[in-house]
Phi, psi and omega in degrees: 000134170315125154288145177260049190278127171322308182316296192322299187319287204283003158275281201318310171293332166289338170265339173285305166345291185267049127284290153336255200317316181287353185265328179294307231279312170324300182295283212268347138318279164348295180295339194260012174268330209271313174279339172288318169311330175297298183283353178299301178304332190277312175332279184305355165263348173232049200258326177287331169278346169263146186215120204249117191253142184286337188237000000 
């Protein structure tokens, strides 16, 4: 059985919280690891059209 020490209570709510955000924080990693690959990919496909002069 849980203790009903009030500390407990607010650790608990406080570890579901940076749950939440770390769960947020994960999802919106993703999408810009998901667009960086995108540009990667379009990078190395136009990669032959640029052409970089020391001058």
């Amino acid at each position: 059985m849980l203790d009903n020490d009030p500390v407990i209570w607010a650790m608990l709510n406080a570890i579901k919280e940076l749950k939440i955000e770390n769960d947020k924080l994960k999802k919106a990693n993703k999408g810009v690891s998901d667009k960086d690959k995108r540009i990667r990919r379009l990078k190395g496909s136009f990669s032959h059209l640029i052409c970089f002069s020391p001058f």
